[in-house]
C-alpha positions as CSV (number, residue, x, y, z in Angstrom):
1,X,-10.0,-21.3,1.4
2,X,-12.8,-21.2,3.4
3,X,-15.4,-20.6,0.9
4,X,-13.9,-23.5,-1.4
5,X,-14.4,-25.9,1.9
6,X,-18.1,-25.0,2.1
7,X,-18.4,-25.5,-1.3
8,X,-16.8,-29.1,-1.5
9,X,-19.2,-29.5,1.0
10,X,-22.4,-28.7,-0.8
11,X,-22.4,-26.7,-4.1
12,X,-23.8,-23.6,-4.2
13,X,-23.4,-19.4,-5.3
14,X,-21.3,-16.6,-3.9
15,X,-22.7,-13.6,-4.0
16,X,-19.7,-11.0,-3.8
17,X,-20.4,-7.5,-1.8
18,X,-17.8,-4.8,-2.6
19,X,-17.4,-3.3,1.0
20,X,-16.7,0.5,-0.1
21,X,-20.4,-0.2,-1.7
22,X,-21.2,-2.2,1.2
23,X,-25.4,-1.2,2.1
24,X,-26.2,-3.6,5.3
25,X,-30.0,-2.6,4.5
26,X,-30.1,-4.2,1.6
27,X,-27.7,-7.0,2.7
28,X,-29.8,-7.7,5.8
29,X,-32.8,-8.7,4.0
30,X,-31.3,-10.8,1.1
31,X,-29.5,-12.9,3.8
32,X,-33.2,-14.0,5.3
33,X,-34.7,-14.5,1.9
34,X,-35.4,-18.0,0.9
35,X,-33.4,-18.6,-2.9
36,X,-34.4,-19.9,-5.8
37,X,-31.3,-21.1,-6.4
38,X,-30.1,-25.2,-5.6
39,X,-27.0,-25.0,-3.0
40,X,-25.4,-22.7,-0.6
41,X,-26.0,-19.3,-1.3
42,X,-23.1,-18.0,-0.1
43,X,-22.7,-13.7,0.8
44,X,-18.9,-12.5,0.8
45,X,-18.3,-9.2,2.2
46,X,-15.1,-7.7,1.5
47,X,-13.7,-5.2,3.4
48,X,-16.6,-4.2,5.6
49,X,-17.0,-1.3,7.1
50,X,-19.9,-2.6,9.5
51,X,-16.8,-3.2,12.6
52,X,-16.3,0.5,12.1
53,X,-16.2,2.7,15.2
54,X,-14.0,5.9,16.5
55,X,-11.1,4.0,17.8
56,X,-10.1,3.0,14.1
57,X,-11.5,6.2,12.1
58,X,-8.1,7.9,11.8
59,X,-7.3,4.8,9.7
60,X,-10.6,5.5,7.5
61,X,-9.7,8.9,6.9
62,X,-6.1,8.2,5.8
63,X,-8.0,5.5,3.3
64,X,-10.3,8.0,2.1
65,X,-7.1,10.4,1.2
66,X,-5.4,8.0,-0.5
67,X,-8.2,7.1,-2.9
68,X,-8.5,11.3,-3.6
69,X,-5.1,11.4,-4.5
70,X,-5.5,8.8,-6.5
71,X,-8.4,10.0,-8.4
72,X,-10.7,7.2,-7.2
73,X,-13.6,9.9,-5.8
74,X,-16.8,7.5,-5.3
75,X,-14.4,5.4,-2.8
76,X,-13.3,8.5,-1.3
77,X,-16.7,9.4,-0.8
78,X,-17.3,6.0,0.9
79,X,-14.8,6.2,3.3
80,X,-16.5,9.8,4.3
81,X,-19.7,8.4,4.4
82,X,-18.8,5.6,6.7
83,X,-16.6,8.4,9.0
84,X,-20.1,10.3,9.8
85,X,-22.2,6.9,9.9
86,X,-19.4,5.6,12.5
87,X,-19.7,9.4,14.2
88,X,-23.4,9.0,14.1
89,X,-23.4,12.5,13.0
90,X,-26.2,13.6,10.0
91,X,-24.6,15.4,7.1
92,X,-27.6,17.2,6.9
93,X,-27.0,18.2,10.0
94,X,-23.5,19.3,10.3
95,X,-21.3,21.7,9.2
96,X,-18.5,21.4,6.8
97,X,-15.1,19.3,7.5
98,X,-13.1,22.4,7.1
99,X,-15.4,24.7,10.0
100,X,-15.1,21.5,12.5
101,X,-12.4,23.3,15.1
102,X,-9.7,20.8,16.3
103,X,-10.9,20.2,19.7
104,X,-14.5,19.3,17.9
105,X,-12.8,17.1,15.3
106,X,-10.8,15.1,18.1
107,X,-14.6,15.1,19.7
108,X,-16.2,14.0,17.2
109,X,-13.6,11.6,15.0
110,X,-11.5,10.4,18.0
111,X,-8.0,12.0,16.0
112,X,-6.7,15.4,15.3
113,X,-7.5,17.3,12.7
114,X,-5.7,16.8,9.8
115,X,-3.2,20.0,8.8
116,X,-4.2,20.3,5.6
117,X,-7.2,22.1,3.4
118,X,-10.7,20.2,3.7
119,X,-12.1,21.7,1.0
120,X,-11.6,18.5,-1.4
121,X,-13.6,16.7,1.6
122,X,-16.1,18.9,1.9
123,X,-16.9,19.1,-1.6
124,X,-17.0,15.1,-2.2
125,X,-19.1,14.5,1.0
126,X,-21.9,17.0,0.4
127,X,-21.9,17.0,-2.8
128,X,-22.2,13.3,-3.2
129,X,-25.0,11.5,-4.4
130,X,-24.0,8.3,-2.7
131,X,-27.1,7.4,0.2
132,X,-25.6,8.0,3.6
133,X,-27.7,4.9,4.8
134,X,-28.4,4.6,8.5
135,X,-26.7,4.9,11.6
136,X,-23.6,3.0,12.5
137,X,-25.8,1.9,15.9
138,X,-29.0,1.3,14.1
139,X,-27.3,-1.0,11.6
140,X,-25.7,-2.6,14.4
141,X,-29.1,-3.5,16.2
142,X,-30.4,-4.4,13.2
143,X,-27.7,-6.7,12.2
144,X,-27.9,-8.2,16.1
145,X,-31.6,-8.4,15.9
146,X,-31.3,-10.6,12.4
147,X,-28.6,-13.1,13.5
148,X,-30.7,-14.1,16.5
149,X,-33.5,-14.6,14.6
150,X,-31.2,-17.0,12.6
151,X,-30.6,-17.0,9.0
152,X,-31.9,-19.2,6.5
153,X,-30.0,-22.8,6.6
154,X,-28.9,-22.4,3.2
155,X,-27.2,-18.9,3.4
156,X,-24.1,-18.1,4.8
157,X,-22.3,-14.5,5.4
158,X,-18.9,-14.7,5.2
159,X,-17.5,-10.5,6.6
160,X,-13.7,-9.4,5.6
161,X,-12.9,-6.5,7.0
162,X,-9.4,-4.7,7.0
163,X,-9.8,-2.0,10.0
164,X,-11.7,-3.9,13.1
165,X,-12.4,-2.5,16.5
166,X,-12.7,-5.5,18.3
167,X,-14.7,-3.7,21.7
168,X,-17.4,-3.0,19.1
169,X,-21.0,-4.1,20.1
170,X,-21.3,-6.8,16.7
171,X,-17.5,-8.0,16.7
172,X,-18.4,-8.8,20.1
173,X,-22.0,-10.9,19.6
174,X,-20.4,-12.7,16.6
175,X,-17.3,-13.8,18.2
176,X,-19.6,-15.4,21.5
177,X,-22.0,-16.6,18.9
178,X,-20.4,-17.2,15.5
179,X,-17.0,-18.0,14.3
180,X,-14.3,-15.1,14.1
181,X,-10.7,-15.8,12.3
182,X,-8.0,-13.5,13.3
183,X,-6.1,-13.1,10.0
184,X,-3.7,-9.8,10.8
185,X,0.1,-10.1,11.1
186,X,2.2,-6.9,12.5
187,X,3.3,-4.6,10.3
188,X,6.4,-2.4,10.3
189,X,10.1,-3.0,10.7
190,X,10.5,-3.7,14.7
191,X,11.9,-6.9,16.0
192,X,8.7,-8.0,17.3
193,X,6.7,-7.4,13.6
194,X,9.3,-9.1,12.0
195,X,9.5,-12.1,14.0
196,X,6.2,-12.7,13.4
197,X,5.7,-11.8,10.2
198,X,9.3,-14.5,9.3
199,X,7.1,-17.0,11.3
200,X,4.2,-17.1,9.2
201,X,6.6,-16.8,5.9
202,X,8.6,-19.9,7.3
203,X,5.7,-21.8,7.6
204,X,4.6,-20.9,4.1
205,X,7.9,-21.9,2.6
206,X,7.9,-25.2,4.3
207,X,4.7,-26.1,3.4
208,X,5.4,-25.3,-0.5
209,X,8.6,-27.6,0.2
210,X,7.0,-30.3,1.5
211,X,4.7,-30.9,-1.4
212,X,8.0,-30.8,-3.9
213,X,10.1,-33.3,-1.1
214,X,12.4,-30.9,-0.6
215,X,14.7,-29.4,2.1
216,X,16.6,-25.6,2.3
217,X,20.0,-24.9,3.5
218,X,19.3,-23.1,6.7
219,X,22.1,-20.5,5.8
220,X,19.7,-19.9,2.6
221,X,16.1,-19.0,4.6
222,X,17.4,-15.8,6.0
223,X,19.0,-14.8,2.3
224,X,15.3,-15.9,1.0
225,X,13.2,-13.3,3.3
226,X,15.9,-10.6,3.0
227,X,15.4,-10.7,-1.0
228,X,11.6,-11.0,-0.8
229,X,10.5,-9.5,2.4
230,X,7.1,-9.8,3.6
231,X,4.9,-11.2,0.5
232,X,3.2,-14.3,0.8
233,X,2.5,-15.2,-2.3
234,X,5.9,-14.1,-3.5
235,X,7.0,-16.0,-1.0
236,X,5.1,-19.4,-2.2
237,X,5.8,-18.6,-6.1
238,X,9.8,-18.1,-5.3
239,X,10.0,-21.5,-3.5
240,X,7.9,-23.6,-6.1
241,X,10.5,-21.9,-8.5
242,X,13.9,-23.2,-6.2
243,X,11.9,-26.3,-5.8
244,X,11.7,-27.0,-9.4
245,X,15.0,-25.4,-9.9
246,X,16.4,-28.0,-7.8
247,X,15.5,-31.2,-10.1
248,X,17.2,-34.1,-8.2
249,X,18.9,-32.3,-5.4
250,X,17.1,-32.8,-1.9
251,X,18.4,-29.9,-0.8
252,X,17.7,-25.7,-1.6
253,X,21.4,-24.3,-1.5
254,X,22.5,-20.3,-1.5
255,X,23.9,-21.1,-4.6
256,X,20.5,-22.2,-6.4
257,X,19.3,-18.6,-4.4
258,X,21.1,-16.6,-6.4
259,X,20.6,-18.0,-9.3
260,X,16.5,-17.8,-9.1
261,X,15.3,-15.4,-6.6
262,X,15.8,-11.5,-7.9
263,X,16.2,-8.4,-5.1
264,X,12.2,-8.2,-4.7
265,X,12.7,-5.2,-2.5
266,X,14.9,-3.6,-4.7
267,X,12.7,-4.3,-7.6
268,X,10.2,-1.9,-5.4
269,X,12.2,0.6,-4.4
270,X,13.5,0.8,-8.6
271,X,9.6,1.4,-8.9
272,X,8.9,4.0,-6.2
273,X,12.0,6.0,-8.2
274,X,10.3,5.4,-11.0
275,X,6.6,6.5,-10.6
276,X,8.2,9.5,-8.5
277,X,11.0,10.3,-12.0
278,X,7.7,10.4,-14.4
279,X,5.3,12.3,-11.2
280,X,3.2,9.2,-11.3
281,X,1.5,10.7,-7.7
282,X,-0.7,7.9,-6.8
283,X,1.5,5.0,-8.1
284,X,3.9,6.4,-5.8
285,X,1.8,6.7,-2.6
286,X,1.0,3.7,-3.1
287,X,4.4,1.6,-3.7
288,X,5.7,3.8,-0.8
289,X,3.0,2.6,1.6
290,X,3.6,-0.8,0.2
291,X,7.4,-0.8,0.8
292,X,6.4,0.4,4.9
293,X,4.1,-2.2,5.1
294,X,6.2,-5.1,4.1
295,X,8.9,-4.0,6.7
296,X,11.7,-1.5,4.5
297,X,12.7,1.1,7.0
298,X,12.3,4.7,6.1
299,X,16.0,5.1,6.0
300,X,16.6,2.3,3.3
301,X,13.7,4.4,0.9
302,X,15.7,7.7,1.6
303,X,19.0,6.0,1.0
304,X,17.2,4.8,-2.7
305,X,16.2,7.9,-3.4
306,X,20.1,9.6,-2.7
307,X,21.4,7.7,-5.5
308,X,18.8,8.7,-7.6
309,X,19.1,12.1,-7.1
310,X,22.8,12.1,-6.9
311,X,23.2,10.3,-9.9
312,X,20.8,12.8,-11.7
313,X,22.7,15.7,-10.2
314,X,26.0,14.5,-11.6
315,X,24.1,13.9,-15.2
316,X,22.9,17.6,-15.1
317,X,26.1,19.1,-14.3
318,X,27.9,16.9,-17.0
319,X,25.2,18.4,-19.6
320,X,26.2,21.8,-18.6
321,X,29.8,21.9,-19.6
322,X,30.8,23.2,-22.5
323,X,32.5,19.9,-23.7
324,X,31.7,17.2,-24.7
325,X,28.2,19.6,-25.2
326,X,24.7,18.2,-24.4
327,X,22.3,18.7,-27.0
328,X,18.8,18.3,-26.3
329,X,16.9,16.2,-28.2
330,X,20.3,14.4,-28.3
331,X,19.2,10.8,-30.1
332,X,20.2,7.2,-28.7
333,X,22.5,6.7,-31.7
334,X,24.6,9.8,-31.1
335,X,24.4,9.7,-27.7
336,X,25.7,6.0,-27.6
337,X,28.2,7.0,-30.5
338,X,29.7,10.4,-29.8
339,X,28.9,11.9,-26.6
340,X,29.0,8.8,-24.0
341,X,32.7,7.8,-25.3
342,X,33.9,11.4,-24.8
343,X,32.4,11.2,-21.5
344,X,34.5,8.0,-20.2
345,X,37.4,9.2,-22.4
346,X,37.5,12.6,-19.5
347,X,37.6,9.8,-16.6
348,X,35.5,11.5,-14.4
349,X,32.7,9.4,-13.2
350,X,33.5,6.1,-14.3
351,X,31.2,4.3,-12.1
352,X,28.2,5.9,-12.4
353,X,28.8,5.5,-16.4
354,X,29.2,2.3,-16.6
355,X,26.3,-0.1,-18.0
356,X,24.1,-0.4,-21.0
357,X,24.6,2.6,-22.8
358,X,20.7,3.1,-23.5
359,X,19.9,2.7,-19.6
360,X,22.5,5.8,-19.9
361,X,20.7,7.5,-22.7
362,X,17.5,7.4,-20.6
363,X,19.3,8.4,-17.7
364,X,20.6,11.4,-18.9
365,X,17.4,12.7,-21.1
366,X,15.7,12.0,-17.8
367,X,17.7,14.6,-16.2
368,X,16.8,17.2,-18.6
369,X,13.7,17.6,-16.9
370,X,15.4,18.9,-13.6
371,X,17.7,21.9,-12.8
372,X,21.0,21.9,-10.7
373,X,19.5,23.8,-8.4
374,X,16.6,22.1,-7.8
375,X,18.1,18.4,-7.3
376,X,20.2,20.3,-4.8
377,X,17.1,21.4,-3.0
378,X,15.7,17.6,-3.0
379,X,19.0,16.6,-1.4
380,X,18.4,19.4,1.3
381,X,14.9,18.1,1.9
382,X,16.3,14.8,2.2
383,X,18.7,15.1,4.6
384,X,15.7,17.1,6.6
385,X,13.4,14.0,6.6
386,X,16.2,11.6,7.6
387,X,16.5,14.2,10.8
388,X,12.8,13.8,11.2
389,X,12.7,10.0,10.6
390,X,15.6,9.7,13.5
391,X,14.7,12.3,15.9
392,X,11.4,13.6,15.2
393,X,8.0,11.8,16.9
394,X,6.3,12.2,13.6
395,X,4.9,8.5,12.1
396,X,7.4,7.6,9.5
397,X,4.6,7.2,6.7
398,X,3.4,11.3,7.4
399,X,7.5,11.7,6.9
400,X,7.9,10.1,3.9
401,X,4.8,11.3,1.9
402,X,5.9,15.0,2.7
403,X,9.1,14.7,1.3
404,X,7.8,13.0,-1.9
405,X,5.3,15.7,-2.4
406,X,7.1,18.6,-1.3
407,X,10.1,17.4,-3.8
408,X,7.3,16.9,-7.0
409,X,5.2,20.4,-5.9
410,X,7.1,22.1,-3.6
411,X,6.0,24.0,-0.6
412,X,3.1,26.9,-0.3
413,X,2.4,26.3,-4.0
414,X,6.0,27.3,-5.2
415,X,7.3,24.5,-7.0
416,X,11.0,23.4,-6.7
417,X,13.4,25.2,-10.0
């Protein structure tokens, strides 16, 4: 919004800067260069690292892991570089993540030390070929030093950054000197998180009805955030869709709800199931971070993943008796055909076999790929992290991803049966 002001303003360029390839010496000196170019000359930052410092480096590292385990290594190697730039320690210099001891690496990084082999750190970081640029202070000074001199009147940097520590030296200078928009909600599921994070969604909703004339059953708002939680631009597209919905009527009922807005949370959770059913690692991470974020307590995601494994349990053990018999490699036709009405003809399960009888058919050759005894070992583990998540001081996330990786590759390198 901000960029497409300046530009109404006066036409011009923007110049975008990836942040995880973010190099403020080479930024720096195209920001005082005179262009060529007619117009605004616009320079867009995305998620800088530059407001790095120790108080948010715990964050880094859990960035950097994520993009590991999701195969995305020159990122990862970003996020390492800016970890010892923001240290002010020289790679050359120092010795490998795994030989820092824990009271160094609290030192050092400002966080314990991380449970878990290094190794994969230390080989991306000093084997990388990514420049580890300056220091985080000299880049600071330098950035200081530049602004005072005053940039060019046609040039204008515009900094996003995700993870800001705002006692840092430059977030201080620019927010006395330029202009700084706070653009973070509360995360997370406690009262105080989500009645800010309803306020900024009411607003949202409002203003997308006031542009269609329209009005919502107040009875209807709470049914609204409940089906799409914290999503803003879910949020906007699902009331332009009740608006238009709507026709005539002045008024958004729960009725016209219903009708148009799907179970967006469930949609997710019917993901997470799904990337963790085909071992999908990083999809998973992700959509389970994603579910924390917009607000779905740790309990709701275990209770998701009960049913699943329950109702894959109870489609294993039907496979193993002798009648009606399992065949694997079983084809939709027969299965459809001959084994599910044999199935509903015993009377035993009859909710979990109801629906489409393909969904079934899926269901079922899905479950081929576990054992009985290992689905009754993911329901142990489960019933361990609910413990954790409801007496344990352990951060929900660290909780969760556990579970989902101890239940794909089990624990000490023995896999589950």
């Amino acid at each position: 919004m901000l960029q497409e002001a300046l530009l109404q303003k006066k036409p011009g360029a923007v110049h975008t800067i990836d942040g995880e390839r973010e190099d403020f010496d080479r930024t720096l000196p195209r920001l005082m260069s005179f262009s060529l170019l007619p117009g605004l000359q616009i320079y867009r930052v995305s998620d800088s690292r530059i407001f790095h410092s120790k108080i948010v480096l715990s964050k880094i590292w859990d960035k950097g892991v994520q993009a590991y385990k999701a195969g995305r290594f020159k990122p990862a190697e970003r996020y390492l570089q800016s970890i010892m730039q923001t240290a002010d320690i020289k790679i050359e210099t120092t010795t490998p993540f795994s030989d820092i001891s824990s009271s160094q690496w609290k030192s050092k990084f400002g966080f314990e030390k991380p449970a878990v082999l290094l190794d994969w750190a230390d080989r991306l970081l000093y084997e990388s070929e990514i420049s580890p640029g300056g220091s985080s202070t000299h880049l600071i000074d330098k950035c200081i030093d530049t602004f005072d001199k005053g940039l060019p009147d046609s040039n204008i940097l515009i900094l996003i950054s995700e993870t800001v520590d705002k006692r840092q030296k430059l977030f201080t200078y620019l927010k006395k000197n330029c202009t700084v928009v706070d653009c973070s909600v509360t995360t997370g599921a406690g009262a105080a998180a989500q009645r800010e994070q309803k306020e900024i969604l009411r607003e949202l909703m409002l203003k997308s009805l006031k542009g269609f004339d329209k009005k919502i059953d107040s009875r209807a708002v709470e049914m609204f955030f409940e089906r799409v939680g914290f999503h803003p631009v879910a949020v906007v597209m699902e009331t332009e869709k009740l608006a238009l919905y709507a026709a005539d009527r002045d008024v958004i009922t729960c009725k016209d709800l219903q009708a148009m807005v799907g179970h967006s949370r469930e949609d997710a959770l019917f993901e997470l199931t799904d990337a963790f059913s085909k071992k999908q690692t990083a999809r998973m991470l992700t959509i389970l971070s994603r579910l924390q974020d917009q607000g779905i307590h740790g309990l709701a995601i275990l209770a998701t993943m009960r049913n699943f494994l329950k109702k894959q349990l109870v489609f294993r053990s039907l496979q193993t008796q002798p009648s009606p018999a399992w065949r694997k490699g079983m084809n939709a036709n027969e299965f459809q055909n001959s084994y599910l009405p044999q199935l509903r003809a015993d009377g035993d399960w009859k909710e979990l076999l109801k629906g489409h009888p393909y969904a079934l058919f899926m269901s079922f050759t899905k479950a081929t790929e576990y054992t009985v005894n290992g689905l009754k070992s993911m329901m142990i583990l489960l019933l361990e992290a609910e413990f954790r998540l409801k007496g344990s001081p352990l951060p929900p996330q660290l909780v969760l991803e556990e579970l989902f990786l101890t239940m794909l590759y089990g624990r000490e390198g023995h896999s589950i049966p």
